[in-house]
PyMOL commands that place a pseudoatom at each C-alpha (Angstrom):
pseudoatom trace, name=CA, resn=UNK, resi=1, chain=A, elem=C, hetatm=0, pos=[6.788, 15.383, -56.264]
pseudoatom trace, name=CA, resn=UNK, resi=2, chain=A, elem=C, hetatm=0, pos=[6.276, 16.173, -59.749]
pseudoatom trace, name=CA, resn=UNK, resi=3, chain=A, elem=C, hetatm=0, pos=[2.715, 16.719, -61.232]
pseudoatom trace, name=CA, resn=UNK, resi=4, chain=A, elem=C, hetatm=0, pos=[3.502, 13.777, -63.626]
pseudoatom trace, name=CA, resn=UNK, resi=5, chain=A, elem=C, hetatm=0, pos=[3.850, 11.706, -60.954]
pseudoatom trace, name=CA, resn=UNK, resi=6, chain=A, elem=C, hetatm=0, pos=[0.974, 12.790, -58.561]
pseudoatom trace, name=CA, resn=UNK, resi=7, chain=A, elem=C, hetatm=0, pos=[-0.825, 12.394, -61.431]
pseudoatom trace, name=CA, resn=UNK, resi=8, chain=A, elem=C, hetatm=0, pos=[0.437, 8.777, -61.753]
pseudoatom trace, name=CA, resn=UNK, resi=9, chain=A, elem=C, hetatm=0, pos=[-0.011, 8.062, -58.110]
pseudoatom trace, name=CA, resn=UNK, resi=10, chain=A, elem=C, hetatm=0, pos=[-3.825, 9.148, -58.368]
pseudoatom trace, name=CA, resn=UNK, resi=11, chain=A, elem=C, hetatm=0, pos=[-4.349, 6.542, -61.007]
pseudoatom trace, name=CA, resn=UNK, resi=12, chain=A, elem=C, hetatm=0, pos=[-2.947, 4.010, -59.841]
pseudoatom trace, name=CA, resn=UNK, resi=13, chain=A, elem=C, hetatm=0, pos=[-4.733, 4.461, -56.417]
pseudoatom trace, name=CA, resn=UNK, resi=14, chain=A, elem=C, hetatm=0, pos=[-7.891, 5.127, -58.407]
pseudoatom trace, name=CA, resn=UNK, resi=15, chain=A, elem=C, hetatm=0, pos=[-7.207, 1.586, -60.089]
pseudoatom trace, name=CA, resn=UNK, resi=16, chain=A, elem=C, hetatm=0, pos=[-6.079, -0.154, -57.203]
pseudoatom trace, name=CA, resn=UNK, resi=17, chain=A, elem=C, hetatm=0, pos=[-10.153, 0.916, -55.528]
pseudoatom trace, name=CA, resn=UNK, resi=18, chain=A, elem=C, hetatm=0, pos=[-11.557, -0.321, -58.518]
pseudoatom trace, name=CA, resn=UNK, resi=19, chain=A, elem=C, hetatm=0, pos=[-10.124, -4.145, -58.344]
pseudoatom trace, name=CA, resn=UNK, resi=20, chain=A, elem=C, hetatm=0, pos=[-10.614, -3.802, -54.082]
pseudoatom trace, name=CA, resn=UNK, resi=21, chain=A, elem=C, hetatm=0, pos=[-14.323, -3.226, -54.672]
pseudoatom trace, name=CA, resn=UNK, resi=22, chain=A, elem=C, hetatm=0, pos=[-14.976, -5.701, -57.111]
pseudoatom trace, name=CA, resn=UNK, resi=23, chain=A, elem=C, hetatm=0, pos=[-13.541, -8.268, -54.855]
pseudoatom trace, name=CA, resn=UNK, resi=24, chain=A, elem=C, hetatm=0, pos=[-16.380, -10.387, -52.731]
pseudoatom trace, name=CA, resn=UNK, resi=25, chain=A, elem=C, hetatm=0, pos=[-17.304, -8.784, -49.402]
pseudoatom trace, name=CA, resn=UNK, resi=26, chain=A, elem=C, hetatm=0, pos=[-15.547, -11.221, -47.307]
pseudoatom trace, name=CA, resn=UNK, resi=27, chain=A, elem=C, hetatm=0, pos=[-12.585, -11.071, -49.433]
pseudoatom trace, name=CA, resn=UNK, resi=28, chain=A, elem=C, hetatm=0, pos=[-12.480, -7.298, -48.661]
pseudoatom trace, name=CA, resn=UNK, resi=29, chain=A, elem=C, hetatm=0, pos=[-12.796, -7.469, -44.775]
pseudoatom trace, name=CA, resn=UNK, resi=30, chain=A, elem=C, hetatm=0, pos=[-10.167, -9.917, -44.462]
pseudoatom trace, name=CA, resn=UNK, resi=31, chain=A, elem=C, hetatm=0, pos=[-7.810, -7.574, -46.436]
pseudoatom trace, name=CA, resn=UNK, resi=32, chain=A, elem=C, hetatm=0, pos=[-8.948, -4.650, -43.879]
pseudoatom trace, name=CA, resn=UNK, resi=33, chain=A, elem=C, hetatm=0, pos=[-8.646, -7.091, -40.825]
pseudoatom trace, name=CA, resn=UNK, resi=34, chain=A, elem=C, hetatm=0, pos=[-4.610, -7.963, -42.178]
pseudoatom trace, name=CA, resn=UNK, resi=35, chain=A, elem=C, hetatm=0, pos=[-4.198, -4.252, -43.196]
pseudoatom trace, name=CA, resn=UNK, resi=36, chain=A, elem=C, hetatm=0, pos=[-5.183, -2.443, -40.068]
pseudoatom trace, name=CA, resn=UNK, resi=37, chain=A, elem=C, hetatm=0, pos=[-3.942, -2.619, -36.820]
pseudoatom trace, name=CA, resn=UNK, resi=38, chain=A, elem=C, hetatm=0, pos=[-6.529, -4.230, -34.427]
pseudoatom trace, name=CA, resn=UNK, resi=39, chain=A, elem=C, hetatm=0, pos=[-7.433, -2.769, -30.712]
pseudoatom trace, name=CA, resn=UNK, resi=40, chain=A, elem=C, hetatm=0, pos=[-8.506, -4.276, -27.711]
pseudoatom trace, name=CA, resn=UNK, resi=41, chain=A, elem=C, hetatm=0, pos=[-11.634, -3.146, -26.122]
pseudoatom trace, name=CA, resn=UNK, resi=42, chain=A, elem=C, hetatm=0, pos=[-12.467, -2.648, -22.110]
pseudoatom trace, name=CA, resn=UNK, resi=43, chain=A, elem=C, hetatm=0, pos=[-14.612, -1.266, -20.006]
pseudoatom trace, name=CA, resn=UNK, resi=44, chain=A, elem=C, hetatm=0, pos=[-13.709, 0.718, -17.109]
pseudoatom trace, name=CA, resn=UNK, resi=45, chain=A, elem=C, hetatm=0, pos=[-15.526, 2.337, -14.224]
pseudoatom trace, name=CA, resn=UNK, resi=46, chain=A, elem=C, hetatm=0, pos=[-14.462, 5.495, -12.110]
pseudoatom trace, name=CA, resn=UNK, resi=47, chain=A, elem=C, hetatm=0, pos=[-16.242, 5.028, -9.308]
pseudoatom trace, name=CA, resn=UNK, resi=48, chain=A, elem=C, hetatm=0, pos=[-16.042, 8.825, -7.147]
pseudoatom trace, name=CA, resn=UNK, resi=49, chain=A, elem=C, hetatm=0, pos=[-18.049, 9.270, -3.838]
pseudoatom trace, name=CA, resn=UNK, resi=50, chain=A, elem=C, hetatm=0, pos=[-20.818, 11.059, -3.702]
pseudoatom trace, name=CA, resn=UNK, resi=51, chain=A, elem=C, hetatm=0, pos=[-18.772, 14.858, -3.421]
pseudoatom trace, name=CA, resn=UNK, resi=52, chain=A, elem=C, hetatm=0, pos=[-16.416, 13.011, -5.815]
pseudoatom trace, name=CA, resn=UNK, resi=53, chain=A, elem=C, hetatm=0, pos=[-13.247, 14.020, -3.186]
pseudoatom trace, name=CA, resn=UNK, resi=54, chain=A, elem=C, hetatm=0, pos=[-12.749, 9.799, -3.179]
pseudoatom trace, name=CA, resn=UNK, resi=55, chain=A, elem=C, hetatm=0, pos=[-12.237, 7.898, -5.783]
pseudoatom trace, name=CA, resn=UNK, resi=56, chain=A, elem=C, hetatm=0, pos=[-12.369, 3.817, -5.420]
pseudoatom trace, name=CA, resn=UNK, resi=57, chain=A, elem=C, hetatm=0, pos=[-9.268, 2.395, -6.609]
pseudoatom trace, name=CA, resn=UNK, resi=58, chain=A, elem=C, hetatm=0, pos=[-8.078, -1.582, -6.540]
pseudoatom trace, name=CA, resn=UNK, resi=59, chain=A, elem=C, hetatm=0, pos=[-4.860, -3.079, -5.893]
pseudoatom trace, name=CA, resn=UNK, resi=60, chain=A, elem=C, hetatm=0, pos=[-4.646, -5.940, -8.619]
pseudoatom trace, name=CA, resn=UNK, resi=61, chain=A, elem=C, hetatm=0, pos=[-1.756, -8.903, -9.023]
pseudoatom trace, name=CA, resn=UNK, resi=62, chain=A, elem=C, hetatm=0, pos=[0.837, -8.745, -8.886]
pseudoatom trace, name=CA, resn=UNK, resi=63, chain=A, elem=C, hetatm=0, pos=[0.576, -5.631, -6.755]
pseudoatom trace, name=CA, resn=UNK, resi=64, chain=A, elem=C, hetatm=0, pos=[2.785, -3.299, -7.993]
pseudoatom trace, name=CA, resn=UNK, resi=65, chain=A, elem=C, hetatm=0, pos=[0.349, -0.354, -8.146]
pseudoatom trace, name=CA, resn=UNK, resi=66, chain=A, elem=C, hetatm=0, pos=[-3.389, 0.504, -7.677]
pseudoatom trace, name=CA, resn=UNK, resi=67, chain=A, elem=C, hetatm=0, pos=[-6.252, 0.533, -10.897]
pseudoatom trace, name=CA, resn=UNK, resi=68, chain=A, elem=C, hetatm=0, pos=[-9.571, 1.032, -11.554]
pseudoatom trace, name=CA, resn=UNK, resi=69, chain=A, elem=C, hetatm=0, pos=[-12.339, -1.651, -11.833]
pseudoatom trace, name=CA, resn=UNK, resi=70, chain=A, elem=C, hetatm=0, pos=[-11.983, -2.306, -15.587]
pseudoatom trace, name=CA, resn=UNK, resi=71, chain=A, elem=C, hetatm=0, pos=[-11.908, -5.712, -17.463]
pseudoatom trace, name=CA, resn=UNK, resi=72, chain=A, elem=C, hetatm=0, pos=[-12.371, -6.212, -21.313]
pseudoatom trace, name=CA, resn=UNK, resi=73, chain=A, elem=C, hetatm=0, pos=[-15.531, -6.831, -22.939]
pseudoatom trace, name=CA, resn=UNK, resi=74, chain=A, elem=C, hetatm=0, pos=[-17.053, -10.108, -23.846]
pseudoatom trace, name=CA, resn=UNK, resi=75, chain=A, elem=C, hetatm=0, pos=[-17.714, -10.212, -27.313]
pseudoatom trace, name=CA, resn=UNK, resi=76, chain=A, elem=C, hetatm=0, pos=[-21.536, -9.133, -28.443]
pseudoatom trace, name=CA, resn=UNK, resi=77, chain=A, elem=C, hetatm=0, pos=[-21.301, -7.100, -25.063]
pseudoatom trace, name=CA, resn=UNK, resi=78, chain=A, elem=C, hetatm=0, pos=[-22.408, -3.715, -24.380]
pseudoatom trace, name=CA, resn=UNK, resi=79, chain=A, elem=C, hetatm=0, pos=[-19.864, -1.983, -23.355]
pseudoatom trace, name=CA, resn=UNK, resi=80, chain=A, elem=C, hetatm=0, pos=[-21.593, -0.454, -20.322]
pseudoatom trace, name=CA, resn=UNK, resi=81, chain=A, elem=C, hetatm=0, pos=[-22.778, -3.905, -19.158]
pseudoatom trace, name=CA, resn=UNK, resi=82, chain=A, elem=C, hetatm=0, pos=[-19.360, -5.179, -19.193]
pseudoatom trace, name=CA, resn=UNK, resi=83, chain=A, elem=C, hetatm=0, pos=[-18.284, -1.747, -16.857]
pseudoatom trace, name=CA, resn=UNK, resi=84, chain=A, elem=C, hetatm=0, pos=[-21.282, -2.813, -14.404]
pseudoatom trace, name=CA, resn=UNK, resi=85, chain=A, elem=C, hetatm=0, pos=[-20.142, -6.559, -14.500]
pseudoatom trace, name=CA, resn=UNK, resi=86, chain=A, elem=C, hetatm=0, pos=[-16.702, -6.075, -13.524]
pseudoatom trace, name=CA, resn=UNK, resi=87, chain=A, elem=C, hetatm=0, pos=[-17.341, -3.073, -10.769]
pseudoatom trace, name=CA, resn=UNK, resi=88, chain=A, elem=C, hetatm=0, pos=[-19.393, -5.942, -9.279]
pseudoatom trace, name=CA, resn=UNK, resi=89, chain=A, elem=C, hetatm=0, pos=[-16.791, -8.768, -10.218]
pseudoatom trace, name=CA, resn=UNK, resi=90, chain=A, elem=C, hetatm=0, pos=[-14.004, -6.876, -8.688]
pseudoatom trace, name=CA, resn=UNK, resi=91, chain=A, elem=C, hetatm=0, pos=[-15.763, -5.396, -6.029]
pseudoatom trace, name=CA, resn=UNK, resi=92, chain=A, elem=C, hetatm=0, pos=[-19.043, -6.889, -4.952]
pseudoatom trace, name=CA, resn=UNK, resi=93, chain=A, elem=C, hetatm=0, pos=[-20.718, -3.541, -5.832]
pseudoatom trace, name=CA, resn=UNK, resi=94, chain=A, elem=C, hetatm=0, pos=[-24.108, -4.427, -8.162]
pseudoatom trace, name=CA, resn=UNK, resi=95, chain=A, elem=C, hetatm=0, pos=[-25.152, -1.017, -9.835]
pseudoatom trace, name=CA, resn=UNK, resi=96, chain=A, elem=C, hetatm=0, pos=[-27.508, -0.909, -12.615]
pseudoatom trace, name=CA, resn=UNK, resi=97, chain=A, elem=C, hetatm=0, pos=[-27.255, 0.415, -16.122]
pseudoatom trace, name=CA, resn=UNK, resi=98, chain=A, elem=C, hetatm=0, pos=[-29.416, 3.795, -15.042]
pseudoatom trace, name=CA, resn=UNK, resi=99, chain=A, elem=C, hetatm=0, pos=[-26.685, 4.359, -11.979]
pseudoatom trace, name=CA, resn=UNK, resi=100, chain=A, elem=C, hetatm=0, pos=[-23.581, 4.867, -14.343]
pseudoatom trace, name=CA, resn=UNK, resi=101, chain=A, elem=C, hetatm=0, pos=[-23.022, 7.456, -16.791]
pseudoatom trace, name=CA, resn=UNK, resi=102, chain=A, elem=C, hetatm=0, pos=[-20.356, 7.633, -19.614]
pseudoatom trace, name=CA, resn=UNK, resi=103, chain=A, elem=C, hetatm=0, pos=[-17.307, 9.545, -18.281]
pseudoatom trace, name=CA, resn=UNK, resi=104, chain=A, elem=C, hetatm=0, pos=[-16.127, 12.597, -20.845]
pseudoatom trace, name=CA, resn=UNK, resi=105, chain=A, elem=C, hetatm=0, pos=[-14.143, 11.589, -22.977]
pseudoatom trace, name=CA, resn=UNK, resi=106, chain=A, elem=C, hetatm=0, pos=[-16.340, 8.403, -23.009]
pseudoatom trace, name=CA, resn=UNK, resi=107, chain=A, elem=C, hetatm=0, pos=[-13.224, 7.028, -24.658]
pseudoatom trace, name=CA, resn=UNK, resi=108, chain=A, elem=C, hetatm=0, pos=[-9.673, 6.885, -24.750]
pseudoatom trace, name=CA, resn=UNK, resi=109, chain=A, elem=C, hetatm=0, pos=[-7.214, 5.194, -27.405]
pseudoatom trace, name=CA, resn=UNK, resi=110, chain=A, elem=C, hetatm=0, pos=[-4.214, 3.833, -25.836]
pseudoatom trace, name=CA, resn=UNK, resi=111, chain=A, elem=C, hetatm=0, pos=[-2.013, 4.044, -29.827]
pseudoatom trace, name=CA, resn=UNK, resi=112, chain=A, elem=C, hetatm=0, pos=[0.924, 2.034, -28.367]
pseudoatom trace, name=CA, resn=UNK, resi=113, chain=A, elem=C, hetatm=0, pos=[-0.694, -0.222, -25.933]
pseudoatom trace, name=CA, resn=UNK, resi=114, chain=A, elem=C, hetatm=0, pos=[-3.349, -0.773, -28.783]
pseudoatom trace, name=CA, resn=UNK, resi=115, chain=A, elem=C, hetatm=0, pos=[-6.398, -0.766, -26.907]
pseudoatom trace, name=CA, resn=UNK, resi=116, chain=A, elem=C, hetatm=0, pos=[-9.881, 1.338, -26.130]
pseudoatom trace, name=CA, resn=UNK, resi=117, chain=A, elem=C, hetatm=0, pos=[-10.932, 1.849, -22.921]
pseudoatom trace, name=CA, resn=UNK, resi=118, chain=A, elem=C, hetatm=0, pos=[-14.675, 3.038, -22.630]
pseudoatom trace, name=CA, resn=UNK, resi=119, chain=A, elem=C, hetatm=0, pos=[-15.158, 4.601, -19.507]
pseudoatom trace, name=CA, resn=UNK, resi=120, chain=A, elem=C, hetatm=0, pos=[-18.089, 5.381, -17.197]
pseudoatom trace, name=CA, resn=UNK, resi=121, chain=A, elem=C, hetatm=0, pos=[-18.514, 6.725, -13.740]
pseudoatom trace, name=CA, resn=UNK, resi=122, chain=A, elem=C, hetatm=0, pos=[-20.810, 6.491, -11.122]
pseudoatom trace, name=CA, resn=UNK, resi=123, chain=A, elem=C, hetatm=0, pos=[-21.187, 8.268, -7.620]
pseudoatom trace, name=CA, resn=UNK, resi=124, chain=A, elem=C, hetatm=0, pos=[-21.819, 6.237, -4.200]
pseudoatom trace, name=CA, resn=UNK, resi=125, chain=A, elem=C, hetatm=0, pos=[-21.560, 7.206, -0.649]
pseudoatom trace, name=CA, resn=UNK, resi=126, chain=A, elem=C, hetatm=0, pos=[-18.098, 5.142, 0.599]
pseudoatom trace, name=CA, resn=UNK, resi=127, chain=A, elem=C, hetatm=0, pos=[-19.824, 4.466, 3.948]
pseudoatom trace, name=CA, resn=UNK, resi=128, chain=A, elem=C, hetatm=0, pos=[-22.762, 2.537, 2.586]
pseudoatom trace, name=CA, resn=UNK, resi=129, chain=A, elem=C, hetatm=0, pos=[-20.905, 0.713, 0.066]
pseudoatom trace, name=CA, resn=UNK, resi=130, chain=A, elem=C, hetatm=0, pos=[-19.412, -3.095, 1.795]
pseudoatom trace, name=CA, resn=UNK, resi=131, chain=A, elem=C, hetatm=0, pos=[-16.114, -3.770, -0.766]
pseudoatom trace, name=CA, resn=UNK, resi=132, chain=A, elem=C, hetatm=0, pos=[-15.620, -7.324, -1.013]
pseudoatom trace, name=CA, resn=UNK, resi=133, chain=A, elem=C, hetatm=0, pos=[-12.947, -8.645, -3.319]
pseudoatom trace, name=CA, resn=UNK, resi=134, chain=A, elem=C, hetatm=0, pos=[-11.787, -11.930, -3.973]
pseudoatom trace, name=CA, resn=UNK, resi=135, chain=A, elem=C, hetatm=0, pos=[-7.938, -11.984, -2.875]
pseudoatom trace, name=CA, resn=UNK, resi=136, chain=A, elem=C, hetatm=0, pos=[-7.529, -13.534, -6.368]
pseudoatom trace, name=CA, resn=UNK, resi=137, chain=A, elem=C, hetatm=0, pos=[-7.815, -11.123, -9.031]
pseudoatom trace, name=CA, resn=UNK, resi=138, chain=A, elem=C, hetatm=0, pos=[-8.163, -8.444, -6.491]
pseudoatom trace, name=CA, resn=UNK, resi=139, chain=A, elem=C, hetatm=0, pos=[-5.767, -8.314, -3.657]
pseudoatom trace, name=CA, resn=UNK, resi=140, chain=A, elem=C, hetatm=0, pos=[-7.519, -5.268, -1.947]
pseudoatom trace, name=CA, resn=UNK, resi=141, chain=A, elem=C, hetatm=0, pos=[-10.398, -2.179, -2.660]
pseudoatom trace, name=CA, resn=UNK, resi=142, chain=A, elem=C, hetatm=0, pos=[-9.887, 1.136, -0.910]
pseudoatom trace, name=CA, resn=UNK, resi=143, chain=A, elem=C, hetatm=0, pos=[-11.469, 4.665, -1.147]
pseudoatom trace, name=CA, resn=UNK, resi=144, chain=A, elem=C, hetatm=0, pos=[-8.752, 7.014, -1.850]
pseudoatom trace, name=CA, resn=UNK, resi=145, chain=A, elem=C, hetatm=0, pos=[-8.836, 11.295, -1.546]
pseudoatom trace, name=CA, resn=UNK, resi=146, chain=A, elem=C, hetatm=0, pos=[-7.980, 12.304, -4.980]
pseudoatom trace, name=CA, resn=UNK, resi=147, chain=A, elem=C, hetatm=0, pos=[-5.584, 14.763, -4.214]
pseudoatom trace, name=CA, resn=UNK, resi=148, chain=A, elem=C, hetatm=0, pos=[-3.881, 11.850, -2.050]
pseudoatom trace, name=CA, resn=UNK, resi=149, chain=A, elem=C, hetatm=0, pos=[-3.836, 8.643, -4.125]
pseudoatom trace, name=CA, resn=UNK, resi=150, chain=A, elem=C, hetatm=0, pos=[-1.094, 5.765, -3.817]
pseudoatom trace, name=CA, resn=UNK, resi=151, chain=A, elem=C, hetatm=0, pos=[1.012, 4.612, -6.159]
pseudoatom trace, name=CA, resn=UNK, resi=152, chain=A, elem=C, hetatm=0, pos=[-1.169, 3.847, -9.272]
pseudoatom trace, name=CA, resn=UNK, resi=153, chain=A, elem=C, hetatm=0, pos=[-0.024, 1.965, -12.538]
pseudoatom trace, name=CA, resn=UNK, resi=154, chain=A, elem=C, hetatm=0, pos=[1.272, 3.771, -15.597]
pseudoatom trace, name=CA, resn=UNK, resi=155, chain=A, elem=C, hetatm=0, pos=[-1.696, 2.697, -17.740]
pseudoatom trace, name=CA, resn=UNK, resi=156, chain=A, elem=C, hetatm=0, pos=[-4.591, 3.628, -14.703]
pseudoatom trace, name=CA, resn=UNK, resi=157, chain=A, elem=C, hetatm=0, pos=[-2.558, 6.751, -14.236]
pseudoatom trace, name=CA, resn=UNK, resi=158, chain=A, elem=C, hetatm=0, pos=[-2.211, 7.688, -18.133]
pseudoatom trace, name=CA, resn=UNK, resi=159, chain=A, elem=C, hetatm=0, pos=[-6.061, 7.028, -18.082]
pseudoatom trace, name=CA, resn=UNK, resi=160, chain=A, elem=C, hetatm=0, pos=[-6.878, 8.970, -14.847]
pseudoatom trace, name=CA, resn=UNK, resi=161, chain=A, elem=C, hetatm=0, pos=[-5.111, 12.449, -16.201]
pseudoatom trace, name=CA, resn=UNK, resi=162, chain=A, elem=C, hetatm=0, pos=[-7.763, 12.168, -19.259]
pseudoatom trace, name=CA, resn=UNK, resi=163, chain=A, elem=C, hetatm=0, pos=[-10.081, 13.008, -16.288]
pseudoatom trace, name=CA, resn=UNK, resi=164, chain=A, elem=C, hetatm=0, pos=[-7.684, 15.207, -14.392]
pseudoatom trace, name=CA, resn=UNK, resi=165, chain=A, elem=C, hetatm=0, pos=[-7.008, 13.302, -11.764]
pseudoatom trace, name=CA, resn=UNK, resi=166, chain=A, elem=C, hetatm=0, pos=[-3.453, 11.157, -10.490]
pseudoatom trace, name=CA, resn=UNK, resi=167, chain=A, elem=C, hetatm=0, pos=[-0.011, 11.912, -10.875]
pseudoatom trace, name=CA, resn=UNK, resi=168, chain=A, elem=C, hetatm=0, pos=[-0.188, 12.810, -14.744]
pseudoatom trace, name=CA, resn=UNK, resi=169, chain=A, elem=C, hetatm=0, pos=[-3.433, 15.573, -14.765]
pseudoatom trace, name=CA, resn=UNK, resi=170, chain=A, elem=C, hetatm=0, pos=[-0.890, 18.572, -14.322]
pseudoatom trace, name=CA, resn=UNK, resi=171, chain=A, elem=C, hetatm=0, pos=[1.260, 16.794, -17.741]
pseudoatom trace, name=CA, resn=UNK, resi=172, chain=A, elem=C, hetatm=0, pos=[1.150, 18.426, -21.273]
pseudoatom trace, name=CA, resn=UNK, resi=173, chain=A, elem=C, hetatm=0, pos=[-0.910, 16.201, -22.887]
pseudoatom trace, name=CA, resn=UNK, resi=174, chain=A, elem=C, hetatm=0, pos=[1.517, 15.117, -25.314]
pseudoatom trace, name=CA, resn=UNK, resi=175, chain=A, elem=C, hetatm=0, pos=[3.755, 13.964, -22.057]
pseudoatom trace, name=CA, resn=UNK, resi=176, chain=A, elem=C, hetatm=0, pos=[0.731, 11.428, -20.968]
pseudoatom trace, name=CA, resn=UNK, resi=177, chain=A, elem=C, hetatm=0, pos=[-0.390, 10.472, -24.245]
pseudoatom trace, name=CA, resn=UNK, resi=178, chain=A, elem=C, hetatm=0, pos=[0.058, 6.897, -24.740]
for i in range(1, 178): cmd.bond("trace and resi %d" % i, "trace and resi %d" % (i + 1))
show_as sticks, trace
zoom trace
């Protein structure tokens, strides 16, 4: 590009700042709501036991792999409420907000899938903890080593190598980026 027309591309960004700002407020965020791509928020919850060599995984419709208790949050929702509801949704298990902890990364951007999944974990001892799920929107809830999981679903597995765990941890991570 020549410096003529850098030049000529600065003002007319420059310009086209100047009308965006002096449009009203709610003109402007409906231009940025068209303009940008939008994401889908959820909650999820990796649940480990208590020498984190388990990790509780759920087997949701139509079956086709296991996941992790997730669900998306509720709008005006915290988003570590929304992890605590669905553990105990999709599982019976009732934690509070003091017995989870946000996982690291806290967050991960699914770019094609276009959604955020905030994460959290929590430890509990597999023999004290009575799964009960619905047979609806959760066909079944098992403890699983995590060097031995079961089939898991692209997305749970694309989300459990983030943590090093399932059948992507040992990818590049441009391989499991999604």
């Amino acid at each position: 590009m020549s410096q003529a027309s850098v030049k000529s591309a600065s003002r007319a960004k420059a310009f086209a700042y100047k009308v965006f700002y002096r449009l009203p407020k709610m003109v402007r965020r409906r231009i940025v709501r068209i303009a940008t791509p939008t994401y889908t928020v959820g909650a999820v919850m990796l649940v480990y036991s208590l020498d984190e060599s388990q990790v509780l995984l759920l087997n949701q419709p139509p079956g086709f792999g296991w996941g992790l208790p997730a669900g998306l949050i509720e709008r005006g929702e915290r988003p570590e409420a929304a992890a605590v509801r669905e553990l105990s949704e999709e599982t019976g298990i009732a934690l509070t907000l003091d017995d989870i902890t946000a996982a690291a990364p806290a967050a991960v951007v699914h770019t094609r899938g276009r959604w955020v999944d905030v994460v959290f974990t929590a430890h509990l001892d597999p023999e004290r903890v009575d799964l009960v799920v619905d047979g609806a929107e959760v066909l079944d809830a098992k403890w699983w080593p995590v060097d031995a999981f079961p089939p898991i679903t692209v997305a749970a597995s694309r989300l459990l190598a983030h943590y090093g765990l399932g059948p992507y941890a040992d990818y590049p991570v441009s391989a499991r980026v999604d």
